[in-house]
C-alpha positions as CSV (number, residue, x, y, z in Angstrom):
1,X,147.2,71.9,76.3
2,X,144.6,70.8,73.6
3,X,141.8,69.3,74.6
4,X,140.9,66.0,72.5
5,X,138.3,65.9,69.8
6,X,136.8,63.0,71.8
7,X,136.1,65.1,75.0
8,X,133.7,67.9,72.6
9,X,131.9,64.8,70.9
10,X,131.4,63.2,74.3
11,X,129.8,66.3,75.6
12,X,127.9,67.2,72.3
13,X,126.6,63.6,72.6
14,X,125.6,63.8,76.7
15,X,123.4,67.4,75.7
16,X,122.3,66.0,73.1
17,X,120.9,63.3,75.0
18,X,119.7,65.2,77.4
19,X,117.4,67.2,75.1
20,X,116.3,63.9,73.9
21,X,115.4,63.1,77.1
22,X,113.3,66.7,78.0
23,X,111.3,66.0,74.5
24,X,110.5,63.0,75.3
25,X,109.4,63.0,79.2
26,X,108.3,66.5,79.6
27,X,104.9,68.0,78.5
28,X,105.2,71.3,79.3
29,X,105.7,73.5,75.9
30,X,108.2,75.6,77.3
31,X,110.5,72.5,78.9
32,X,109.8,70.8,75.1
33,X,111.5,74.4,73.2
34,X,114.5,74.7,75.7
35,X,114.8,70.9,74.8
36,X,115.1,72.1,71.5
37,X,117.4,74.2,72.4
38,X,120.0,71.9,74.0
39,X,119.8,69.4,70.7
40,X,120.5,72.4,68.3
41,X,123.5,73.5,70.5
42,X,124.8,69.9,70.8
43,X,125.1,70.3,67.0
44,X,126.7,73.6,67.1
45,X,129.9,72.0,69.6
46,X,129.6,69.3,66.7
47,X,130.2,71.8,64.2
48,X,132.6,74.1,66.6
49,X,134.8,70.9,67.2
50,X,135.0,69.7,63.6
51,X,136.3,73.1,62.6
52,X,138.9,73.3,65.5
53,X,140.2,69.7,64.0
54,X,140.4,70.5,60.2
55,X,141.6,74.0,61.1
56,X,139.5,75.9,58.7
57,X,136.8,78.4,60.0
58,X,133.6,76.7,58.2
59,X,131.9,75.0,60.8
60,X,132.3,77.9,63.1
61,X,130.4,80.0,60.4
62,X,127.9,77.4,60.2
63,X,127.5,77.2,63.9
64,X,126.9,81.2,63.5
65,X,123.8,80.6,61.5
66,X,122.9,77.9,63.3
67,X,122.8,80.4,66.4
68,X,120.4,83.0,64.6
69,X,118.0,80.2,63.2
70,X,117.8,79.0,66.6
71,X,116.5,82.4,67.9
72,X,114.3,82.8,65.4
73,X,112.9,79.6,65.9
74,X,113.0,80.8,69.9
75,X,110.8,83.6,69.0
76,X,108.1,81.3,67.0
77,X,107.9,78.7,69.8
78,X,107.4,81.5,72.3
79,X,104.6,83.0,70.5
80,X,103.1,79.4,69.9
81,X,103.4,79.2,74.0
82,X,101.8,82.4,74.5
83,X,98.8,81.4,72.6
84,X,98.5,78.4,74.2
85,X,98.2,79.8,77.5
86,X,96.1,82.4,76.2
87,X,93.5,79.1,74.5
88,X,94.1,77.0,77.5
89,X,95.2,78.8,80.8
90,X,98.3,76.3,80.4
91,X,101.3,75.5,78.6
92,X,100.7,71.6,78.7
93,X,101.3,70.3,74.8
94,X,98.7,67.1,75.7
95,X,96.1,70.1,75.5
96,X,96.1,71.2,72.1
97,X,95.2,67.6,70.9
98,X,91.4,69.2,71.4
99,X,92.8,71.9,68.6
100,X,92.1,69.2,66.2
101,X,89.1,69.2,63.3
């Protein structure tokens, strides 16, 4: 049994929201990249889904790049948190408005 086309957009739409939601609430730098996170894999079920209807393998290749820009954007946020706590004894966001000129 297939499952409908609607079901993977309703779900890539519900974590998409949800990492809307994280962004825009929390203020804690690590809550903010997982956040991140959740709205770049929404797009890769987009992309997964679209390639299971048309039958071809593209957006499954593109949801493979998608996957390794994501952990190399992983490994810049983190290093931006670790400096942050290292500036401010916290990972708070609000905290490096003070960074400015």
């Amino acid at each position: 049994m297939a499952v409908a086309m609607e079901f993977y957009l309703l779900l890539s739409a519900a974590v998409f929201c949800i990492g809307l939601f994280g962004i825009l609430v929390r203020s804690n730098a690590l809550m903010f990249l997982m956040s991140v996170e959740l709205m770049l894999n929404a797009a890769n079920i987009n992309l997964v889904a679209f390639s299971l209807a048309h039958g071809n393998l593209t957006g499954q290749v593109f949801a493979l790049f998608l996957i390794g820009l994501a952990a190399a954007e992983v490994a810049v946020g983190i290093g931006i948190i670790l400096v942050l706590n290292r500036n401010f004894d916290n990972i708070d966001v609000t905290d490096a408005v003070s960074m400015r000129w």
